[in-house]
Structure formats: structure tokens, C-alpha cells
C-alpha positions in Angstrom: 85.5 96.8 99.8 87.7 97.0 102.8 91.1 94.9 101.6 93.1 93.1 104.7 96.0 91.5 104.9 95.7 87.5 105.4 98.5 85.7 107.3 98.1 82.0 107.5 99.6 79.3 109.9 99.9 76.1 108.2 100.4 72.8 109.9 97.0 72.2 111.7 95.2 75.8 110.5 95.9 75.9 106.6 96.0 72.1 106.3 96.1 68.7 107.4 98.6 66.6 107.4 100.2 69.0 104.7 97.6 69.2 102.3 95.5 72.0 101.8 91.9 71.1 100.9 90.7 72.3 97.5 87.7 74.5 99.1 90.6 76.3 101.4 92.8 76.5 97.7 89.6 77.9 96.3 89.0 80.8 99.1 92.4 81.9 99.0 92.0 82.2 95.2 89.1 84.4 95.7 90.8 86.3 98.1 94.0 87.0 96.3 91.4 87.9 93.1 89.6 90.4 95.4 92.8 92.4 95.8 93.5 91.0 99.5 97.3 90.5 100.6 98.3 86.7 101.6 101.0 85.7 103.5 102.6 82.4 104.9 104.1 82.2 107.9 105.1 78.8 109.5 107.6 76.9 111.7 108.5 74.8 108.9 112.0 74.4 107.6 112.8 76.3 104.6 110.7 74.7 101.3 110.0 71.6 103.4 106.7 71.2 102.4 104.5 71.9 99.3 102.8 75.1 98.8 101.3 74.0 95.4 98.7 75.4 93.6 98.8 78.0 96.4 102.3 79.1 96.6 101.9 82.2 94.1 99.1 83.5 95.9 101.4 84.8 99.0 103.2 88.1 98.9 105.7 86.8 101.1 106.4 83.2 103.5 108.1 83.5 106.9 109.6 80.3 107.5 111.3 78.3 110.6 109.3 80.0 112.8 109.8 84.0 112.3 113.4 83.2 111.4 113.4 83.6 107.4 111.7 85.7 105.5 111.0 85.5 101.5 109.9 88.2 99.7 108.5 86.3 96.5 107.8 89.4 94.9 111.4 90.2 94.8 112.5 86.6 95.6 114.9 88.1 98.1 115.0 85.7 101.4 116.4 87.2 104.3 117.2 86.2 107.8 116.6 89.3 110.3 117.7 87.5 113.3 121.2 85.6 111.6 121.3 82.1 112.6 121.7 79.7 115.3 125.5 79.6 116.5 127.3 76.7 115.0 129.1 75.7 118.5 125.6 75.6 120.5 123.8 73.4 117.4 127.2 71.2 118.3 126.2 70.8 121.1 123.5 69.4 120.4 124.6 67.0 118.5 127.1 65.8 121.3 124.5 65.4 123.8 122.5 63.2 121.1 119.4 65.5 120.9 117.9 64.8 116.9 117.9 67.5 114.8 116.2 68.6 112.0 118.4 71.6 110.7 117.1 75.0 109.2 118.9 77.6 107.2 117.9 79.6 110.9 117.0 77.4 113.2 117.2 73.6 114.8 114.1 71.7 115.8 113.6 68.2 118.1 110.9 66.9 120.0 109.0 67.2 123.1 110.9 64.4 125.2 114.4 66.2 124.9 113.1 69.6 125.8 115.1 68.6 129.6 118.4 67.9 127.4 117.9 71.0 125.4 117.6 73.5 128.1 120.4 71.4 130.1 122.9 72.5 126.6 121.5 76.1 126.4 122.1 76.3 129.7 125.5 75.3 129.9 126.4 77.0 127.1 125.4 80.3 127.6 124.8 82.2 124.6 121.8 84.2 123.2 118.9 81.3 121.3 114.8 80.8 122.0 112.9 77.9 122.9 109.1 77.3 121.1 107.0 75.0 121.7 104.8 74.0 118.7 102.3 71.2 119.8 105.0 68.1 120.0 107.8 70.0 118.6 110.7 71.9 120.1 112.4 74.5 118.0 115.5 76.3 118.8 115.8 80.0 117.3 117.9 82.9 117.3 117.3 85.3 120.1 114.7 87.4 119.0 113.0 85.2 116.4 109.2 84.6 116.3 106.3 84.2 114.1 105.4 87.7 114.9 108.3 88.8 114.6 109.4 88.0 111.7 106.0 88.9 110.0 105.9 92.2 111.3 109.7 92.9 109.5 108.5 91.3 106.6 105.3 93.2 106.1 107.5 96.3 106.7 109.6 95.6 103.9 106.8 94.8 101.9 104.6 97.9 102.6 101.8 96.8 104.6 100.6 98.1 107.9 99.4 95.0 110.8 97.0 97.6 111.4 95.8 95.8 107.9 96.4 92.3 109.5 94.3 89.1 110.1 96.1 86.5 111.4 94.9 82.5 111.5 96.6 79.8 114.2 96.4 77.1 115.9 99.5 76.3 118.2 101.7 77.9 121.2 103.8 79.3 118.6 100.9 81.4 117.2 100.6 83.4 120.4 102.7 86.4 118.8 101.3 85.9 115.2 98.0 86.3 116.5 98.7 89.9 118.9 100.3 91.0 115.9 97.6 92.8 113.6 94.3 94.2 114.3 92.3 90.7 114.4 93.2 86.6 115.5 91.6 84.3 114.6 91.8 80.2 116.4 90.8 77.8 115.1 88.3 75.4 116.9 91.4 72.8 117.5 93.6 75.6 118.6 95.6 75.2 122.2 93.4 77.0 125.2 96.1 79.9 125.4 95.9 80.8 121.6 91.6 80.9 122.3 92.1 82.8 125.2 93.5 85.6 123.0 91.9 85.0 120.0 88.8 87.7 118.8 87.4 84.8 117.0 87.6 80.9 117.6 86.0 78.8 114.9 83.1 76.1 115.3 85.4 74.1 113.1 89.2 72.7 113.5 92.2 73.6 111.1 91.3 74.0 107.6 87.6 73.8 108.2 88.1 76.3 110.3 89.9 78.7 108.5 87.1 78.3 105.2 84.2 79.0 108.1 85.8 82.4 108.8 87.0 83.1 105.3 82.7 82.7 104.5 81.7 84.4 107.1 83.7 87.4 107.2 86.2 88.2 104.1 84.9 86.4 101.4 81.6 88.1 102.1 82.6 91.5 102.5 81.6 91.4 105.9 83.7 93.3 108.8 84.1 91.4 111.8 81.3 92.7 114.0 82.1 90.9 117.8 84.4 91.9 120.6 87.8 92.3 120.4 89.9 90.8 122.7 92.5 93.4 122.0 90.6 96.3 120.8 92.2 99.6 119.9 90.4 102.6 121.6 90.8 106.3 120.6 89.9 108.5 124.0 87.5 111.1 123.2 86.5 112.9 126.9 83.9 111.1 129.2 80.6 110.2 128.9 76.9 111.1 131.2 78.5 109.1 133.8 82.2 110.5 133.9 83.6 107.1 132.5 86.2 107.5 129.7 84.5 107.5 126.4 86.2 105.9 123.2 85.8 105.5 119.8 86.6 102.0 118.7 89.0 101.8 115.6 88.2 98.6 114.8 84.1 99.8 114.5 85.8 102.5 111.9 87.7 99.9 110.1 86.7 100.1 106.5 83.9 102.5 107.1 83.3 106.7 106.3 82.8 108.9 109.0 81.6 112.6 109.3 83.0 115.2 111.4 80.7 118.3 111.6 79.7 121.4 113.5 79.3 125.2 113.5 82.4 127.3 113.0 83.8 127.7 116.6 82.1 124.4 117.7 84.9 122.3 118.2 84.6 120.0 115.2 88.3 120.8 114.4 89.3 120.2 117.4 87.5 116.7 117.1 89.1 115.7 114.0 92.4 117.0 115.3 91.7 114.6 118.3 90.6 111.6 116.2 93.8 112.4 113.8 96.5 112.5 116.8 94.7 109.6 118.5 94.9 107.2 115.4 98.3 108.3 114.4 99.2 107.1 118.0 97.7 103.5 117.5 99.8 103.3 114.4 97.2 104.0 111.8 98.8 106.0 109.2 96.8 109.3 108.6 96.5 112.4 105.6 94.9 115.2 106.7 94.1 117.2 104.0 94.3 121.4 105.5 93.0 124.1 103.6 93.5 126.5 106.4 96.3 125.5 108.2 94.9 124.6 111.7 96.8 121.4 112.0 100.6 121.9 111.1 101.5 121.3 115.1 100.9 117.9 114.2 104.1 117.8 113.3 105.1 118.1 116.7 104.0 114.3 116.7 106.9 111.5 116.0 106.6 110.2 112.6 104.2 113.3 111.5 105.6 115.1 108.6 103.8 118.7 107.3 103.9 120.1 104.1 103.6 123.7 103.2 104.0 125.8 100.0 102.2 128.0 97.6 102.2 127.1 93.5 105.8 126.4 92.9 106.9 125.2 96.6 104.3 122.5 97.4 105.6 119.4 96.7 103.6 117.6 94.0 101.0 114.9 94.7 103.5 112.0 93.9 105.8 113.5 96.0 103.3 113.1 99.0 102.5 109.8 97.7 106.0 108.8 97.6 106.5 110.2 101.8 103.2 108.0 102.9 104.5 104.9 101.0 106.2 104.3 104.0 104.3 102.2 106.5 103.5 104.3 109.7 104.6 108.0 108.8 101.1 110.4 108.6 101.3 113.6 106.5 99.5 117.1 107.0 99.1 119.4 103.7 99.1 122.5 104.6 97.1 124.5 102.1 96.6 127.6 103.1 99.1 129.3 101.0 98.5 127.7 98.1 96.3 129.5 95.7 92.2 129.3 96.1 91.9 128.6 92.4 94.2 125.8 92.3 93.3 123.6 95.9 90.7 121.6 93.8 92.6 120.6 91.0 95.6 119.7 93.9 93.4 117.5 95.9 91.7 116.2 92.8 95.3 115.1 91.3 96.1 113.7 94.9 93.4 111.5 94.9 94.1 110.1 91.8 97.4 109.3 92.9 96.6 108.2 96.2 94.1 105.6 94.7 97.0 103.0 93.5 98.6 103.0 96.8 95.4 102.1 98.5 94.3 99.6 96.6 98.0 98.0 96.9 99.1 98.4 100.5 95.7 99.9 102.1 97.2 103.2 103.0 96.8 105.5 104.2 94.1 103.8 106.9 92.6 107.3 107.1 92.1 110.6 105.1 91.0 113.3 106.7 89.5 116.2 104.9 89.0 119.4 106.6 86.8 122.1 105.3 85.2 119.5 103.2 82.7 122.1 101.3 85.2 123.6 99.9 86.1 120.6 97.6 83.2 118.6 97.6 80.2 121.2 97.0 78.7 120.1 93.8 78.7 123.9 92.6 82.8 124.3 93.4 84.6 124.6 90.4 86.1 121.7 90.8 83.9 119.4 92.4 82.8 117.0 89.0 87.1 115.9 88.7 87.1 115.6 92.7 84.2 113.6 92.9 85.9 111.3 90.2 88.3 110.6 91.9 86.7 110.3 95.1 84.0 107.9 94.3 86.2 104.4 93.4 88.1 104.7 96.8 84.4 105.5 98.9 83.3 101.9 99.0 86.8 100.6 100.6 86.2 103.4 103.3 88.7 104.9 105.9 87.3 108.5 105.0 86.6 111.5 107.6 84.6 114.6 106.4 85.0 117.5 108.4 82.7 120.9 107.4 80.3 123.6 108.8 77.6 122.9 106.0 76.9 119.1 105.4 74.3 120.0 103.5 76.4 121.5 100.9 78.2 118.1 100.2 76.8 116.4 97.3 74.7 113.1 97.9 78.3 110.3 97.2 79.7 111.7 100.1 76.7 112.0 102.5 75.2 108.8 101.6 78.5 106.9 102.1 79.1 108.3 105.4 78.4 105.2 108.7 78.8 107.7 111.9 79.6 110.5 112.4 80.5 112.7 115.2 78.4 116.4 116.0 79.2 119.5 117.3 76.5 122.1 118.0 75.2 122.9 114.7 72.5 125.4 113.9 71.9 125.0 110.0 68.5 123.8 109.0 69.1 122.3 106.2 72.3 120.7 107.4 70.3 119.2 110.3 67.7 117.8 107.9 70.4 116.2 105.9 72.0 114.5 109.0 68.5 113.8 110.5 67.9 111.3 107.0 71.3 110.0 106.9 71.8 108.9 110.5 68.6 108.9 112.2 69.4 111.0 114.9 67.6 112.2 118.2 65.3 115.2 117.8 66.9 117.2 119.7 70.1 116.8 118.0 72.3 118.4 117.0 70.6 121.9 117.7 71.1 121.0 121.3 74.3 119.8 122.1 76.3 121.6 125.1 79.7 123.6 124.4 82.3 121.5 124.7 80.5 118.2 124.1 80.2 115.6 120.9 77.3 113.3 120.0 79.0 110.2 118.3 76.6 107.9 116.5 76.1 104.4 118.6 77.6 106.4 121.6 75.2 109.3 122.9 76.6 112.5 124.2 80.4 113.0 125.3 81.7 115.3 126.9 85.6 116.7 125.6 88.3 117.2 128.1 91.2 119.2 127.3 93.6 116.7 128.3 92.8 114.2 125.7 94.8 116.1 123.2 98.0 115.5 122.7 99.7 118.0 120.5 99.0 121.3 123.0 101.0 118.8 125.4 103.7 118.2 122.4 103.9 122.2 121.8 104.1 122.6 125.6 107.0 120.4 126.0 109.3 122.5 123.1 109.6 125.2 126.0 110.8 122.7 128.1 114.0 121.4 125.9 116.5 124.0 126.8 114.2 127.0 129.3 114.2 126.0 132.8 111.1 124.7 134.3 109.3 126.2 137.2 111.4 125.2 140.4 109.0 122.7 141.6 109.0 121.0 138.7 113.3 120.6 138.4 114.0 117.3 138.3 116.1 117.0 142.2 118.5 113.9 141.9 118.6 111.6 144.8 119.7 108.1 146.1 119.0 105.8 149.1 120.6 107.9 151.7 118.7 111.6 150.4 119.1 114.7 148.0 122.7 114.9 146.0 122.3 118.4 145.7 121.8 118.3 142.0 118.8 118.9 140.2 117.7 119.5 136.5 115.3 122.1 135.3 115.4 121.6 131.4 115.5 118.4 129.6 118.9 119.1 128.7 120.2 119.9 131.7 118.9 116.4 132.5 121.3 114.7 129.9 124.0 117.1 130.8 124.3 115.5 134.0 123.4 112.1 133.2 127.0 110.8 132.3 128.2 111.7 135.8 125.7 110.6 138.1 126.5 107.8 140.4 125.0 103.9 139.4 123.6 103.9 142.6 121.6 107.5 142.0 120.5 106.2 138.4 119.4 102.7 139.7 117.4 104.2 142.7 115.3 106.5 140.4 114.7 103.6 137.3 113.2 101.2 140.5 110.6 103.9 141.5 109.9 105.2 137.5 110.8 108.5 138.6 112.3 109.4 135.5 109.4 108.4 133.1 106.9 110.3 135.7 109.2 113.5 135.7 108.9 113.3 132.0 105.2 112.8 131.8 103.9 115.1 134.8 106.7 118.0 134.6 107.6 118.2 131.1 104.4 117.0 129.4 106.6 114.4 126.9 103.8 110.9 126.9 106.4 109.8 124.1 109.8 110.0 126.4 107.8 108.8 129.2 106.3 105.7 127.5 109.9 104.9 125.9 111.4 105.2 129.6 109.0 102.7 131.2 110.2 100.6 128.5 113.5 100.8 129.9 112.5 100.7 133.2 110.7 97.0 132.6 114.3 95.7 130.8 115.7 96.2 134.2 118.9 97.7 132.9 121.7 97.1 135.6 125.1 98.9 135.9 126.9 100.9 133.4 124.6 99.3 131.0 121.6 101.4 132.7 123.4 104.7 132.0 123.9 103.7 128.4 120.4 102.7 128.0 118.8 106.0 129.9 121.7 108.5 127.8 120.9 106.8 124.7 117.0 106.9 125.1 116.8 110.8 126.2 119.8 111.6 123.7 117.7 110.2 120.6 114.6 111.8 121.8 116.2 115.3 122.6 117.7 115.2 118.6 114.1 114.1 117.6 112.3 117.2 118.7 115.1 119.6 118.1 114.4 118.6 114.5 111.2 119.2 114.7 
């Protein structure tokens, strides 16, 4: 079974009126029995209402609106974003706007939203203003449902790569783009339906026990459209459009990588690795042959490497990909032939408590799969043990030469799979059973292609991976560029006769340019296209377009722009 995290609006999605029906108690019971993750997370004022019998069912409650958190596992509450300052709720109060008064936030009503912007206004300091249906809340800058969900799933382990999210009101805009699905309700507002994958026959609690039937309680995955769908690029298909694999489609499913040696299937699973790490799945790739430590090359991508006494020991590893969003690569090809099976097999067994609690890692990707999982390899009988528990919940990739060497758990647990020209009889036979494939397939598939089941035939483009790029880019740190790729500052008026050919050149001469030089670059995105184009760096490019939309003014535009390429230059160094 594939185990999501649950987050729950509560006012007019969880209940009515405040109560929760005993059918919706009775779902979220079977939920939380299933091994599902709940959460709470409402603009209500700290313990305002009751959450009994539910209220030990939820890992953690994100109150006022995103502004405080409780961790009831630790019974630690927290507010991320501090509170409201105590001269602008004055204020308030002055201009006789009625308050009801969080540990976070203030709230009022719709017919003194004119008086409340008129104080905020005057007043000038950093607070929010959410609507929620009649209601007017006041927040610290930076507060929000999703917010304040996504720091408290951090601190408590999970991914929103894990998350379903239920709403109904304005204020559910960001609690709903948060995770991987949204759900509305059928009373929802039009703007929280227009972004919603699924909107419910039913209104507010109703609702939420239709979907919980349909989908979760069933064991079903969620099988529409996605209004906000994560795509991995693969290359392009017959008619040159971009081709994709959807993640979502992959969600809580097994998938098999294979092809003949020099195919490309490596270079497929490499792709699908990089490309899921990207949209924030977290990722083990498990190397016996040490084609894949450049991944490391990748933010948040760590490697290990060792033989017998260096490798770090399966808890170790465990321990590393406890943390929510940082993939791992084991390196095994120095460790001894003998002793790979019994390392995987132990890895697996300790792996298997952190999925079932926190769902990670979303994807394990084993390469040279035969090796392990070849019911006539030494240690295939303690593999397969510890394989076979964590199959059904899926989030498996199988990468080998000879499918037909894998035993029948693994091949008959396998939902798509992706194929490289591959020549082996009985291999094809195998995949011919499992998958129903075209006859002609895979014997027939052109260098440089993949057939992806549900897809057809793609064809790979070199540019779709990312880590050549990332390796290209280490030359670029500190050697100098080809001349027309130097980076020639300019303003309004032409050329300043300075020019960078090196990343670090580039931050050399960034504390001395003039405003007007920075400012004239920032407005065309020169900098985040020098950094894609010249230097082959997606990540400093996408973290300078951020800047570049914040609109950074003055001095405070040269801090921004030093402190972005300073952090980024230390990151790769490190590497």
C-alpha cells in the first residue's frame, strides 16, 4: 500500500459547524490504522475548538492560519513566523475594529476589511491579510496555511511530495499547491476548484468521506488529471513534442529499467534519478559499479564510497536520508563482490522502518539488479526477504541487462517499465508476459531511443541530462571561459569595459560595480541567462530569476545578487 500524508482543513471541509460527523471520525480512524500520516491545519485560534475523539489521530495541528505549529508527538508548539506586533494590534483596537486574539495572529470580519487596511496602511510595518469566507485574519508577514504546513512537515519528517491536502476556502489556496494532490470540496470557493485535481460531488464533510472511499480508504491511486502535475523530461516523442514521464502515474507503483549493456538503460535511470531528485523526490540509488557518483554534482546529492571497513554502515545511510529532500548514491564498486548482497540485504532491512514511517525515500533505484536479485546469487533468499514487505507500497526502479534472471517477486510486481534495445530471448519473453508489449519490441528499438509503457517510442536527447551540464560547469568556477562567452558588463549608456570570464571573476567584481550597471542587467535577466547558456549552472540560473522577480532595488540588489552567487560558488567548491 502506498501511505500519504493527509492534511485536513476544518471549518466547512472536516466539519460543520464544528462537529465532525462520526462516518468522517470513523475514516480518519481507518486511515491513521492503515499507517497514513494526519495532520490539522486551520485558521482557528489556538485550542478554540474541539478536536475530540479525533485529536490523537494528527501528527501535528497548524493553527491560526499557518502561524502556530504543534508537534503532538513532541508536544512542542512553535511559532515560525513570531507574532503580530503589539503596537499595530493597538491599533486596532483604537480604531474599534473587534478582535479575536491569537497567540499569532488577530482576526475580524468582512465589513472592517476598509478599516483594517486603512491601520496597516498607516502603520507601516511587515503583517498579511486572509480572507477566509466572512472572516478577516491578520498574520505575521510570511504566515500561511501552506506555509506553516510545509515547516511543520519538515520538522516532522515528511516529504509534501507525500501530501494530500483537503479545503474549502480562500485561505486554502496555498494548502492545496502545497503537496502532490488537492482536493475541494463540492462547497469550496471557485478559485480553490480552479486549482484543485479533485472537487467532490459532495460539500464539506461529505465531501471529504467521498474522496477518502474512493481513493485512500480503498487503496486506490488517484487516477485523473492533475492540475499541477510533476513531469520528468525524457527526449521527444514521433512528433518532436517533449516527452515526459508523469511522477504522479509512478506514485506508489514499481518500475523496470532494462536494456542491453551499452544500450542506454543507465543512462535512463540516471535521467529518471536526476529528474526526480529535481522535483524534490528524495532518491537511493543503489551502484554496484560506480557509474553514478557525479550525482553528487547535484545540490542536496550526497555519495558514499568505501570498501569493507570505510563504507559507512546501513544505519549510517539511513540516518543521512532521514532528512527530508537529501538523495544518496552508494557507491559499491569497491566494496567486496562477496559482501554487496549481505550490504544491500541489511540496507533494506533498515530502510523498511523509515518507509513505513515517513514514506522515504519516494524512490530506490537499483542498478545492476541481477546481481542481487538472481534467485541463484548467493544472497538472493535474505535479499528477497527483505525486499518483498516494502514491494506492495512501491516506489521501486529495477535497472539490468537480463530481466529474465530476476526472480518472479520482482518481475511480477513491476507496472511500466522503460526499454532499451535488448536482444535476449528469454528476457524478451519475460517482458512480453509481464507488460504486453508490441511485437516488434524491444528487439527493434533505434539507438538512442526508449519505449516507455503507456507512452510508445521516445527518442533521448543529450540535453535532458543534467549532471554532464553540472560536471561541465566545475571548469567554469575558477578557468576562464571561451571569450565569447565572458560575461561583458554594461549599463544604459554601453560597455564599461569590464567583463568576467569565470564565475569568480564574476563575484570578484560584483562589490564594485555601479547600481545603475547591476540594475540594468537584473531588468533584462542577463545574469540568470549568462549563467544558464555560458556556464551551464540551471541551479544559479533558476535561483537568480528568483531574484530577479523580488525586484531587488539599490544597495539591497547587490546584497541580494553577492549573497546568491557567494553561497552557490561555496556550494560547489564543496562538492
Amino acid at each position: 500500500m502506498h501511505r500519504r500524508v493527509l492534511a485536513f482543513d476544518f471549518d466547512g471541509t472536516l466539519a460543520e459547524n464544528g462537529v465532525v460527523p462520526a462516518e468522517v471520525c470513523t475514516a480518519l480512524e481507518q486511515l491513521y490504522d492503515s499507517g497514513h500520516a494526519l495532520f490539522l491545519v486551520t485558521g482557528r485560534l489556538t485550542e478554540s475548538v474541539s478536536l475530540d475523539p479525533i485529536g490523537d489521530l494528527f501528527t501535528g495541528i497548524v493553527w491560526e492560519n499557518g502561524a502556530v505549529l504543534y508537534d503532538t508527538v513532541n508536544r512542542e508548539t512553535d511559532l515560525p513566523f513570531g507574532q503580530l506586533d503589539r503596537r499595530l494590534v493597538e491599533a486596532l483596537i483604537a480604531a474599534d475594529v473587534p478582535l479575536e486574539q491569537g497567540l499569532a495572529i488577530v482576526s475580524t470580519w468582512a465589513p472592517h476589511k476598509e478599516t483594517v487596511w486603512r491601520v496597516i496602511n498607516k502603520w507601516g510595518g511587515d503583517a498579511a491579510v486572509i480572507n477566509n469566507k466572512g472572516a478577516i485574519m491578520i498574520l505575521p508577514a510570511g504566515a500561511a496555511k501552506g506555509s506553516g504546513l510545509q515547516r511543520l512537515l519538515t520538522t516532522c519528517c515528511f516529504s509534501p511530495r507525500n501530501l494530500v491536502s483537503f479545503g474549502d476556502a480562500e485561505n486554502d489556496l496555498s494548502l492545496l499547491t502545497l503537496g502532490e494532490y488537492g482536493v475541494a470540496v463540492a462547497n469550496a470557493v471557485p478559485s480553490l476548484k480552479v486549482i484543485a485535481d479533485l472537487v467532490t460531488t459532495q460539500p464539506g464533510p461529505a465531501g471529504v468521506h467521498e474522496a477518502l472511499t474512493a481513493y485512500w480508504l480503498n487503496e486506490r491511486q488517484l487516477d485523473i488529471p492533475l492540475s499541477r502535475e510533476i513531469k520528468i523530461p525524457l527526449g521527444e516523442d514521433k512528433d518532436n513534442a517533449p516527452a515526459f514521464l508523469s511522477s504522479a502515474l509512478l506514485a506508489g507503483n514499481n518500475l523496470g529499467i532494462f536494456g542491453d549493456s551499452g544500450a542506454g538503460k543507465s543512462w535512463v535511470s540516471g535521467l529518471l534519478a536526476e529528474g526526480m531528485h529535481h522535483a524534490d523526490y528524495q532518491i537511493l540509488l543503489i551502484d554496484p559499479e560506480g557509474d553514478f557518483r557525479g550525482m553528487q554534482a547535484m545540490s542536496r546529492f550526497v555519495a558514499f564510497k568505501g570498501d569493507l571497513s570505510t563504507m559507512p554502515s546501513p544505519s549510517v545511510v539511513a540516518t543521512v536520508l532521514e532528512s527530508v529532500g537529501v538523495s544518496v548514491v552508494l557507491d559499491l564498486c569497491e566494496y567486496p563482490d562477496s559482501q554487496r548482497g549481505k550490504y544491500v540485504a541489511n540496507l533494506l532491512r533498515v530502510l523498511r522502518p523509515l518507509r513505513e514511517r515517513k514514506f522515504r525515500p519516494h524512490w530506490i533505484l537499483l542498478e545492476e539488479a541481477q546481481y542481487f536479485l538472481s534467485p541463484s546469487s548467493d544472497d538472493y533468499q535474505s535479499i528477497i526477504e527483505a525486499l518483498t514487505p516494502m514491494l506492495p507500497g512501491g516506489g521501486w526502479a529495477f535497472v539490468s541487462y537480463a530481466p529474465a534472471q530476476l526472480g518472479n517477486p520482482v518481475i511480477s510486481a513491476l507496472k511500466y517499465c522503460l526499454l532499451t534495445r535488448l536482444s535476449d530471448a528469454d528476457s524478451s519473453r519475460v517482458l512480453h508476459k509481464q507488460f504486453q508489449l508490441p511485437a516488434d519490441i524491444p528487439v527493434a528499438i533505434p539507438r538512442n531511443h526508449v519505449w516507455v509503457s503507456g507512452y510508445g517510442l521516445v527518442r533521448l536527447l543529450q540535453n535532458t541530462r543534467r549532471v554532464p551540464h553540472i560536471r561541465h560547469l566545475f571548469k567554469y568556477l575558477d578557468n576562464p571561459l571561451p571569450r565569447q562567452k565572458h560575461f561583458y558588463f554594461r549599463d544604459e549608456h554601453g560597455y564599461l569595459g569590464l567583463h568576467a570570464a569565470s564565475l569568480f571573476e564574476f563575484l570578484q567584481l560584483l562589490p564594485d560595480l555601479s547600481i545603475e550597471s547591476l540594475s540594468y542587467h537584473q531588468s533584462r535577466n542577463d545574469f540568470s541567462a549568462w549563467a544558464e547558456g555560458a556556464l551551464g549552472d540551471a541551479e544559479l540560473a533558476a535561483r537568480l530569476r528568483k531574484l530577479a522577480h523580488r525586484q531587488f532595488k539599490g544597495k539591497a540588489l547587490r546584497t541580494a545578487l553577492l549573497q546568491c552567487v557567494a553561497t552557490h560558488y561555496t556550494e560547489l567548491h564543496k562538492h
